[in-house]
C-alpha positions as CSV (number, residue, x, y, z in Angstrom):
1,X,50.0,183.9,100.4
2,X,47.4,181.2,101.4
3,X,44.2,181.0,100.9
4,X,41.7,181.3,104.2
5,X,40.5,178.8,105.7
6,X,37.0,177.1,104.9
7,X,34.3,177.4,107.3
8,X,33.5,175.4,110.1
9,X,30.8,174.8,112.4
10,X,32.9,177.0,115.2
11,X,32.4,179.5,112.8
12,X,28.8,180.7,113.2
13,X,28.7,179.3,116.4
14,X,29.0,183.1,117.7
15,X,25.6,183.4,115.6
16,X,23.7,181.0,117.2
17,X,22.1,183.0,119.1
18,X,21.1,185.3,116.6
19,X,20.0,182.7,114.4
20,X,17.9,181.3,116.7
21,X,16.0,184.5,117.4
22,X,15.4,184.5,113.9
23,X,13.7,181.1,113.7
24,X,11.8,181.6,117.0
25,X,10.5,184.9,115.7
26,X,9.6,183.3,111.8
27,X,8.2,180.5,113.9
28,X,5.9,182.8,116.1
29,X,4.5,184.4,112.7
30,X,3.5,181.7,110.5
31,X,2.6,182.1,107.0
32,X,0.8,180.0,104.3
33,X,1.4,179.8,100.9
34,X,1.5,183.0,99.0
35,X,1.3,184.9,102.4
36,X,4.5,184.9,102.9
37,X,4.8,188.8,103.2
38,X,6.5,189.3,106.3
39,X,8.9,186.3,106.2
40,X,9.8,187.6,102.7
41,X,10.3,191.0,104.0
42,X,12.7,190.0,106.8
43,X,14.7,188.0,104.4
44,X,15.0,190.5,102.1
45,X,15.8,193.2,105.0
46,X,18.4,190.9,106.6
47,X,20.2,190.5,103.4
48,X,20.5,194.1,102.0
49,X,22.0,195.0,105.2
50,X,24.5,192.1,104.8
51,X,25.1,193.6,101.3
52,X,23.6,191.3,99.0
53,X,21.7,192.3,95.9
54,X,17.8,191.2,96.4
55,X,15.4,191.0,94.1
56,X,11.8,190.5,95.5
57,X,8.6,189.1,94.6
58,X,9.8,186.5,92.4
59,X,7.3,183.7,91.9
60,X,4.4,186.2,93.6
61,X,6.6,186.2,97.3
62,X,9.8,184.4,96.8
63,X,13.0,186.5,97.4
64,X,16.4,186.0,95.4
65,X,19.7,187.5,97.2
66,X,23.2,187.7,94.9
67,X,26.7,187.9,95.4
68,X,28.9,188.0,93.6
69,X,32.8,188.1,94.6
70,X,36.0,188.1,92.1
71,X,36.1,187.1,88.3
72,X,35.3,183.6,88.8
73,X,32.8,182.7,86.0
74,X,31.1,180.1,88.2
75,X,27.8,180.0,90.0
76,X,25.5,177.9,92.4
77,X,21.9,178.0,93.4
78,X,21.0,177.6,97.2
79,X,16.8,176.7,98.0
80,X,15.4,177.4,101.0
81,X,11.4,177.2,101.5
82,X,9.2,179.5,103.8
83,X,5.9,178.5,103.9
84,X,4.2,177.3,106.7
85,X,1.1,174.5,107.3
86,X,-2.6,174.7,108.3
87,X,-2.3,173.2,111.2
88,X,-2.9,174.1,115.1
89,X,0.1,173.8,116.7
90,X,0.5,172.1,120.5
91,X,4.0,172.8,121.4
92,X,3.3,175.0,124.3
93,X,6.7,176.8,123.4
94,X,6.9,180.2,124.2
95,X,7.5,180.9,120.4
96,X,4.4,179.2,119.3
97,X,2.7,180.1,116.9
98,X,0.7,183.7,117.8
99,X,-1.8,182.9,114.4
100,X,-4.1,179.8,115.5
101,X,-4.5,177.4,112.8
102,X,-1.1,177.8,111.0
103,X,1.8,176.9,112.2
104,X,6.1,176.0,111.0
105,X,5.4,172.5,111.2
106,X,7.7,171.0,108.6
107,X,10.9,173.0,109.5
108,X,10.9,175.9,106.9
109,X,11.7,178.3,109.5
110,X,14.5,176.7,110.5
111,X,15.3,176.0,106.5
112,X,15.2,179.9,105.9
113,X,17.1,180.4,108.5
114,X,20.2,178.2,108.1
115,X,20.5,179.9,104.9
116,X,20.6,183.5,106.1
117,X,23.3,182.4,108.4
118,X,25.3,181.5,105.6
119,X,24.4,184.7,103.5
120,X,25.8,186.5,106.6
121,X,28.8,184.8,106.7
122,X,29.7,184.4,103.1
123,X,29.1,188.3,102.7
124,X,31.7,188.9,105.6
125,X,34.0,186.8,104.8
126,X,34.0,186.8,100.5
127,X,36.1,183.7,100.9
128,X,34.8,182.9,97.0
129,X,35.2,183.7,93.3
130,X,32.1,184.0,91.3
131,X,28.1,184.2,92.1
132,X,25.5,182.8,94.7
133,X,22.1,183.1,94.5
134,X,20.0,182.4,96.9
135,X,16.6,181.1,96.0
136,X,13.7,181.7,99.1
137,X,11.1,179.8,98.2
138,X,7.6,180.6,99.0
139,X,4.3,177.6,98.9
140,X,6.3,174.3,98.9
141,X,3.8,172.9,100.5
142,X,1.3,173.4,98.0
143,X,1.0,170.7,96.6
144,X,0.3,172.0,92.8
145,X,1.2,175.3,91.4
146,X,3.9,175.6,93.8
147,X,6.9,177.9,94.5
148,X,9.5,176.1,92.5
149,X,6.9,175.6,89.5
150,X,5.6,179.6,89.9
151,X,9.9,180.7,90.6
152,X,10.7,179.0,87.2
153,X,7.6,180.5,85.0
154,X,9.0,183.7,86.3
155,X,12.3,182.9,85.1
156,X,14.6,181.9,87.9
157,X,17.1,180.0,85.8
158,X,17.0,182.8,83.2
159,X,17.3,185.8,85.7
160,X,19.4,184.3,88.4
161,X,21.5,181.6,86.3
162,X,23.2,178.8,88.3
163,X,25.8,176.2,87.3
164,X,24.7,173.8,90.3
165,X,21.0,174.1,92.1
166,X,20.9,172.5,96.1
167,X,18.4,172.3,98.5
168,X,18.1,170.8,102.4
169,X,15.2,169.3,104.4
170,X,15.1,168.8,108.3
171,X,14.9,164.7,108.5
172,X,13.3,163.4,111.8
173,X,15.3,160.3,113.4
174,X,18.2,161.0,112.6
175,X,20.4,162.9,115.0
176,X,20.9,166.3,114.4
177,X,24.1,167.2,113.0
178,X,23.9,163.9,110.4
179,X,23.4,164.6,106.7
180,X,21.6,162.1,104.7
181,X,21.9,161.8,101.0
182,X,21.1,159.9,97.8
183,X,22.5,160.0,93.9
184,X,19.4,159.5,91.8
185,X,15.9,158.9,92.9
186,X,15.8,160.2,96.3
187,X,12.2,161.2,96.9
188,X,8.7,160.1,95.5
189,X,6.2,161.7,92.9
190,X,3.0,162.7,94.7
191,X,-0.3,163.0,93.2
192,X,-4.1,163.8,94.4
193,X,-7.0,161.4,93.4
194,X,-10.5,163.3,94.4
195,X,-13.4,160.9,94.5
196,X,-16.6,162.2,93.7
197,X,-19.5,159.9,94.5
198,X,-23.1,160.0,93.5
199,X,-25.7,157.8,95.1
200,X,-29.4,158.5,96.1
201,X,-30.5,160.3,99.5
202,X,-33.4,159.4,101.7
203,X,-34.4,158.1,105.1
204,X,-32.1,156.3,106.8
205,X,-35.2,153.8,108.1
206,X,-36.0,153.3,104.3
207,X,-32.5,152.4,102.7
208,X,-34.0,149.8,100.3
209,X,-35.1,153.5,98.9
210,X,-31.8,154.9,98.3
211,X,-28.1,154.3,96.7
212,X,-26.1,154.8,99.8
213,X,-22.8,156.6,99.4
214,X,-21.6,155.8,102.4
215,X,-21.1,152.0,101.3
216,X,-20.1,152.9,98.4
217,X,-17.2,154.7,99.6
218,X,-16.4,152.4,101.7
219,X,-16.0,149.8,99.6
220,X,-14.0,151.7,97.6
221,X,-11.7,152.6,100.5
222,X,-11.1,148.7,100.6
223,X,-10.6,147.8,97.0
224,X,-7.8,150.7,97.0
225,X,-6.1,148.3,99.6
226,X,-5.4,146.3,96.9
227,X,-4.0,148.8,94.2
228,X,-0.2,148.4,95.7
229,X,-0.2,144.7,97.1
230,X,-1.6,143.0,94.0
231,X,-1.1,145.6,91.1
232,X,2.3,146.9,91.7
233,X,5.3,145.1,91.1
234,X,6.5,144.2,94.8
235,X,10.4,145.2,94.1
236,X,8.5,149.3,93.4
237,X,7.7,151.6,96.1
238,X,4.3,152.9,96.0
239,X,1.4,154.2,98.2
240,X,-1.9,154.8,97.8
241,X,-3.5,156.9,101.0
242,X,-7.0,157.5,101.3
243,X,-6.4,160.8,103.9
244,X,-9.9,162.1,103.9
245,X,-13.6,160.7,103.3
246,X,-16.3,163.0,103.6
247,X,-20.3,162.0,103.4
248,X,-23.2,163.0,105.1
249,X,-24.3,165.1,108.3
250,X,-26.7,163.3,110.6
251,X,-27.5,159.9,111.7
252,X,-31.1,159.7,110.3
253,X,-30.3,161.1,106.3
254,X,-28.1,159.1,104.0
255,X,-26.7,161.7,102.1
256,X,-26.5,162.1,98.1
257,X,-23.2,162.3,97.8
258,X,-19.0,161.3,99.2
259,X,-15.8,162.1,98.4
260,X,-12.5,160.6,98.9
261,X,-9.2,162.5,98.4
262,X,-6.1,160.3,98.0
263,X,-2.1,160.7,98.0
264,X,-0.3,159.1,95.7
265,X,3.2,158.1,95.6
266,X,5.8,156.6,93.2
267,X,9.1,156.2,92.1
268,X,9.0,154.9,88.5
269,X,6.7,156.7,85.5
270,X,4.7,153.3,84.5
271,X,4.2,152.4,88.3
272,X,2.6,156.3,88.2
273,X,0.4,155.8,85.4
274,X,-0.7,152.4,86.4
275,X,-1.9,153.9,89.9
276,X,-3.7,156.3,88.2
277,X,-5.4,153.9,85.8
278,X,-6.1,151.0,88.4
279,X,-7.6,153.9,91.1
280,X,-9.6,155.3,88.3
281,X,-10.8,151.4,87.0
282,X,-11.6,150.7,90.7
283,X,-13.7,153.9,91.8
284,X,-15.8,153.6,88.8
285,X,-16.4,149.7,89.4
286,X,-17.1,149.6,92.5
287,X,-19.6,152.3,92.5
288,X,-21.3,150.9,89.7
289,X,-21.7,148.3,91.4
290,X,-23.9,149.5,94.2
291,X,-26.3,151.0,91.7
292,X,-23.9,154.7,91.7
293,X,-21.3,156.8,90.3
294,X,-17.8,158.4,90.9
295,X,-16.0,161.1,89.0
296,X,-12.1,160.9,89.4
297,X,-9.9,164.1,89.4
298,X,-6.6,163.2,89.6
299,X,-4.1,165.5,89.5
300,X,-0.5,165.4,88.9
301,X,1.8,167.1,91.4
302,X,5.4,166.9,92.2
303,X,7.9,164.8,90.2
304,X,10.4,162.8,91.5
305,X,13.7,164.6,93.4
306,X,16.6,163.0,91.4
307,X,19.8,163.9,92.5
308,X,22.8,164.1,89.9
309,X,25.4,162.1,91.0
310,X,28.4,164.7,90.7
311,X,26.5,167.3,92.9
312,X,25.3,164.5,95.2
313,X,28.9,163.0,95.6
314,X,30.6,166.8,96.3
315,X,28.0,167.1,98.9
316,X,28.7,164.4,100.8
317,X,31.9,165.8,100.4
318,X,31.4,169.1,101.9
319,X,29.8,167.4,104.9
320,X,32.4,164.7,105.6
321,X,34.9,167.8,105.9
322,X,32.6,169.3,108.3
323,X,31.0,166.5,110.3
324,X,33.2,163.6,110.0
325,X,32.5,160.4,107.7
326,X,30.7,158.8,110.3
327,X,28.1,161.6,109.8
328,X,27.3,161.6,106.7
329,X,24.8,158.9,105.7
330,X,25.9,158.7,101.4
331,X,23.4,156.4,100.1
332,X,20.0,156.8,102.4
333,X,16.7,155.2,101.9
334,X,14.9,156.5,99.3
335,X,11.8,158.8,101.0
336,X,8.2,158.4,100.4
337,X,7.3,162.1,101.0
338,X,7.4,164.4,97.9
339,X,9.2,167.8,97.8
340,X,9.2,170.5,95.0
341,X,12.3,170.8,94.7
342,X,12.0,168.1,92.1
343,X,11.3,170.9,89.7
344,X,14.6,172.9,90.0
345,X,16.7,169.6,89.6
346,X,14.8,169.1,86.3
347,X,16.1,172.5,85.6
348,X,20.1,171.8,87.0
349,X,21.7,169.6,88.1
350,X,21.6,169.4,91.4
351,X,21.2,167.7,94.8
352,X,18.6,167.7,98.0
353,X,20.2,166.5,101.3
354,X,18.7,166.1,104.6
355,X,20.1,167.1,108.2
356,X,18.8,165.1,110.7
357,X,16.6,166.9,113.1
358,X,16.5,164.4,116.3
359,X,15.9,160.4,117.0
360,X,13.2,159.1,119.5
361,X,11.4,162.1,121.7
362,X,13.6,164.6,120.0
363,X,12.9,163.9,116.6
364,X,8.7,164.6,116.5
365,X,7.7,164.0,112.7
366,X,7.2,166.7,110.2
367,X,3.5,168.1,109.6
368,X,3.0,166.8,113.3
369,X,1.1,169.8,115.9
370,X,4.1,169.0,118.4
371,X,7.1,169.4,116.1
372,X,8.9,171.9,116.0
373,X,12.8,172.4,114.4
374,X,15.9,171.2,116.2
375,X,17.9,174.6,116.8
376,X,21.3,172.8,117.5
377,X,20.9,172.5,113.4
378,X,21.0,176.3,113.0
379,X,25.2,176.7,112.8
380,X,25.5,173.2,111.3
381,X,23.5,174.1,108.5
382,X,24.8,177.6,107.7
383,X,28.4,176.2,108.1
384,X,27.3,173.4,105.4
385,X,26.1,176.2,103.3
386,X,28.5,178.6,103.3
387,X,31.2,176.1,103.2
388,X,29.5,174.2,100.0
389,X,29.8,177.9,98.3
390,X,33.6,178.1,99.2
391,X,34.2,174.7,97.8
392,X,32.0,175.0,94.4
393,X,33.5,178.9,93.7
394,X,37.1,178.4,94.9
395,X,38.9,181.3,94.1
């Protein structure tokens, strides 16, 4: 007798529909990190009526489904995240956001999604030997103390072992329907430097009279400038982002104190440390300098996503059956955005992949108020899921 066939895309193109009332709906509700109490509760509803066994509030609001089919002593490790951003969203869709100020801007709907597609299908069609879990994922976009991080304290790996641990991301300009991947370094650490500055207040007619933050930081916003073009080996990716200054609150006071907060990204551990040492050295000159002071708090937050290069490599396999070569991108640029996924692949091996999500107008970036998740995706990506599972449990 032979065995079934492997799924395709035309496979859960009769969900499509479905699915996409799944992601317009987890896309109207938004929900921040460790408020993910109704997305969690969907998930966990869809996939005890599909059968699966779920185990909720792991990691304070992640949800874990199982399956497990035949004798086969093998299992694998799906991620999806849920989380939403704070951010106001400006799509004018008619599934926009219905909470102002938060909003699916980086795809996880669509994420969570794709993956209950293929928890759907897999539990229909049992084409497998062995155990899935399926990890939900709540607060990737954290930042520190994130989903991943609080999943493992509460003992993922233990509770819900996996052989193999993978993971997707939605990957403006690219078209949807391509998957991107990378063996090794794929994806950059990304830290937080918080600037503290202390000058001396007063008049703003009368400055000879006062230590004035505002120049301070300012200079300091320059100096930084020079952290990755004259301090970093030119053959290592880094960046060093000043994303928000804050000081003072009308035009006649200068104001006591600033504050700078910084992202931070890096491939390589010395290139790390010597960021943090040369963004440390700099704040604290250059504010002595001027007569003040600055207090640095940096904080470490997500590793680098290194893919192992057998997961990676069976991947690109599984996508090249369902996409076609010319689909399948196998060695991408490496990516200077940060993901905390990083943590479960320190765990497992593993791979993160990205689907492409759209090229020019169609293909808004991530943590944008006009983006919003490319729905053609939504069989693609449960077909690449459930078909990954079929291929790493084969009966």
């Amino acid at each position: 007798m032979s065995a079934p066939p492997l799924t395709e895309i035309a496979d859960l193109m009769p969900a499509a529909d479905a699915l996409r009332d799944i992601r317009h709906h987890i896309h109207r509700h938004p929900e921040l990190a460790y408020e993910e109490v109704e997305t969690a509760a969907l998930v966990a509803e869809r996939l005890e009526q599909w059968g699966w066994q779920v185990t909720r509030g792991v990691g304070k609001t992640g949800v874990v489904g199982t399956l497990r089919i035949g004798d086969g002593a093998r299992s694998v490790g799906i991620r999806a995240d849920m989380d939403a951003l704070p951010i106001v969203e400006a799509t004018g869709l008619p599934y926009a956001s219905a909470t102002r100020g938060k909003m699916h801007a980086c795809g996880h709907d669509g994420h969570t999604t794709m993956l209950l597609g293929a928890a759907q299908h897999l539990a229909r069609t049992r084409n497998f030997s062995g155990t899935v879990h399926l990890y939900f994922q709540p607060a990737e976009e954290r930042g520190l103390d994130s989903g991943a991080q609080m999943m493992i304290k509460d003992g993922l790996f233990e509770r819900f072992p996996c052989d193999a641990v993978f993971g997707m991301h939605n990957h403006p300009g690219a078209a949807p329907g391509t998957f991107l991947m990378r063996r090794g370094p794929f994806m950059s650490a990304g830290d937080t430097a918080i600037i503290t500055i202390e000058g001396v207040g007063g008049h703003a007619a009368r400055p000879h009279l006062t230590v004035d933050p505002v120049v301070v930081a300012a200079s300091i916003v320059m100096a930084l400038q020079t952290v990755v073009a004259r301090n970093v080996d030119p053959t290592q990716p880094a960046v060093v982002t000043v994303g928000s200054m804050h000081v003072g609150t009308a035009n006649n006071v200068i104001a006591n104190s600033a504050q700078l907060q910084l992202s931070v990204r890096s491939f390589s551990a010395d290139v790390r440390e010597l960021l943090k040492r040369r963004i440390v050295a700099l704040a604290e000159a250059q504010a002595s300098s001027y007569g003040a002071t600055a207090q640095v708090e940096y904080i470490e937050g997500y590793p680098v996503v290194v893919n192992s290069d057998a997961e990676t490599d069976f991947a690109a396999e599984v996508a090249r059956e369902l996409v076609g070569a010319e689909n399948v991108v196998e060695q991408a640029d490496l990516l200077m955005g940060s993901e905390d996924f990083a943590f479960m692949l320190q765990q497992r091996p593993g791979a993160f992949v990205r689907l492409g999500n759209g090229v020019g107008e169609d293909g808004c970036m991530v943590h944008n108020p006009k983006y919003d998740f490319n729905d053609r995706n939504l069989p693609i990506g449960a077909a690449f899921w459930a078909r990954l599972v079929e291929r790493y449990l084969a009966r």
